[in-house]
N, C-alpha and C positions, 0 to 999 in steps of 0.2 A: 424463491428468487430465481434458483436456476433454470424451472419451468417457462416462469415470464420471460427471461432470456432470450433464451432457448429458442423462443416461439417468435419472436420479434429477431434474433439472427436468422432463421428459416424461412422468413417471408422476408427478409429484408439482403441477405448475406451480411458476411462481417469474418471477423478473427475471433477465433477463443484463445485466450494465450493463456499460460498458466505453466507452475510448476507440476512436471510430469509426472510424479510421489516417487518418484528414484533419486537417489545418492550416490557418487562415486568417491572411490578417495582421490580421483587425478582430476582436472580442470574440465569441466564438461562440454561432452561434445558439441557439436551441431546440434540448433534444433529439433524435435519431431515434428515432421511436417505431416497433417493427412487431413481429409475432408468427407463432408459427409453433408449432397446437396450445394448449399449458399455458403456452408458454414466451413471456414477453414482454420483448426486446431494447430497451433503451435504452442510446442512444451517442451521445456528441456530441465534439464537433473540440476541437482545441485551437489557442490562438494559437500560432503557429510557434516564436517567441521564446520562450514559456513551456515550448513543448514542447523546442526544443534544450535547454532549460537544463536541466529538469528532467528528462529521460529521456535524451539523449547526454550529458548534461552530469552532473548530481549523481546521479542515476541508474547510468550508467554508467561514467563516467570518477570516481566517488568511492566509491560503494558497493558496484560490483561486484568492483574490485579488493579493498578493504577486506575484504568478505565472506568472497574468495577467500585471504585471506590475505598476497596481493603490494602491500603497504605500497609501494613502490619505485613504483608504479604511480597510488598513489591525485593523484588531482585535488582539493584542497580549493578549494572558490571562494564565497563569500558569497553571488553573487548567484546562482548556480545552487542553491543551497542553500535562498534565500527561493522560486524557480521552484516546485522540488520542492514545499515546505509549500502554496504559494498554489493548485499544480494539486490537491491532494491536496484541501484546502478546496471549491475548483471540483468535484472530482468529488462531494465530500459532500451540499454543496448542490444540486447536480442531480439526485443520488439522490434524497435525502427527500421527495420529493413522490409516488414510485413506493413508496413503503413502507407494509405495511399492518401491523396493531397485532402480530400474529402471526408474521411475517417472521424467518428466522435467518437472519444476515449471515454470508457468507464470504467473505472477501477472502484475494486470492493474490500474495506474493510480495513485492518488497525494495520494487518502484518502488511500492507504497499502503500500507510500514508507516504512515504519520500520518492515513490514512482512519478507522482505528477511533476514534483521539484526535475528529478532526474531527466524526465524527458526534457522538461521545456530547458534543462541546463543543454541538452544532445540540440537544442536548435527546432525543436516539436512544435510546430506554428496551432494543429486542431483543435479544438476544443476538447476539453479534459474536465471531467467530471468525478466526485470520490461520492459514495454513501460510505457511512460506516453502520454498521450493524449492533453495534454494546452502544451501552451511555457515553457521553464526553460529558468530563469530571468540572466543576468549577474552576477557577483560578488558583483558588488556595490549595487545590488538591495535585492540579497541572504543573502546579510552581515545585514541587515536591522533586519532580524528576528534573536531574542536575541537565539535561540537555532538552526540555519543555520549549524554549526560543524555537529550535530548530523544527520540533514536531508541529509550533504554528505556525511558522512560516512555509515549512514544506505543505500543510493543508493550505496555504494562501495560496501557492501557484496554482492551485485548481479553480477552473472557470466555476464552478459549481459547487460544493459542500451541502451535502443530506445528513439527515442525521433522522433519528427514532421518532424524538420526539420533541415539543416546542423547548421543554426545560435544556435539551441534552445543546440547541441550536441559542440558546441565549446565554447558557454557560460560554459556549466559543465565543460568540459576539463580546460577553464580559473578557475573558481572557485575552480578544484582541484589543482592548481598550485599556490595559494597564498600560501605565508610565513604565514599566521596565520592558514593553515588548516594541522595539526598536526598526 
């Protein structure tokens, strides 16, 4: 994936945004800004506490099980769950200022499903696009995690939704079709 990227930001230009793989314990700084060609890299750190909660924490220990199907696994925790939302918002807002009126948004994967929600809540007019990369679970499995509503409706702000495979993109289809998703 990040070869194909890669190669189409190089012939095309664009922004890499992403977390920079650093942590601090205080509020993190400014951006990394730097480029290479067409292609212009913004990345910035996160607070450590934000980062366990939200990427080993609700990230991994809730989602990715969940994802996977192994219920027997999942971690539900409140407060790694607000980490998740607050870094998702933190990366929306550090993006927007790198965005120009033209910009098509791709975000990849489970740990920035609420990036799409976030931006178009900051006012984000572009097109906004998500793949995810793992399975997406059925209804009865989705319906497991106490804040499931929120996770389909932040995948509904995206212009787009990918998914692996036909089962993984009719399970979502099913899950937006329940009586309890409002």
């Amino acid at each position: 994936l990040a070869v194909a990227l890669w190669s189409a930001l190089q012939d095309h230009g664009g922004v890499w945004f992403g977390w920079s793989g650093e942590t601090t314990t205080e509020e993190p700084a400014a951006p990394k800004v730097s480029r290479s060609g067409n292609v212009q890299f913004v990345t910035t750190d996160l607070n450590k506490e934000d980062f366990e909660d939200y990427y080993n924490g609700f990230g991994n220990d809730t989602l990715w099980p969940l994802l996977h199907f192994m219920l027997g696994f999942v971690k539900f925790d409140r407060v790694q769950y607000l980490a998740y939302c607050r870094v998702n918002e933190i990366f929306a807002r550090t993006l927007i200022p790198f965005l120009k009126p033209d910009d098509i948004i791709w975000v990849h994967d489970y740990h920035l499903i609420p990036l799409g929600a976030e931006l178009r809540k900051a006012g984000v007019t572009q097109p906004i696009g998500f793949f995810l990369h793992v399975p997406f679970p059925n209804f009865d499995v989705i319906h497991a995690l106490p804040c499931y509503e929120d996770i389909l409706r932040a995948l509904s702000s995206y212009d787009v939704v990918g998914f692996q495979t036909d089962r993984d993109l009719w399970s979502f289809q099913d899950c937006l079709t329940q009586p309890e998703i409002g």
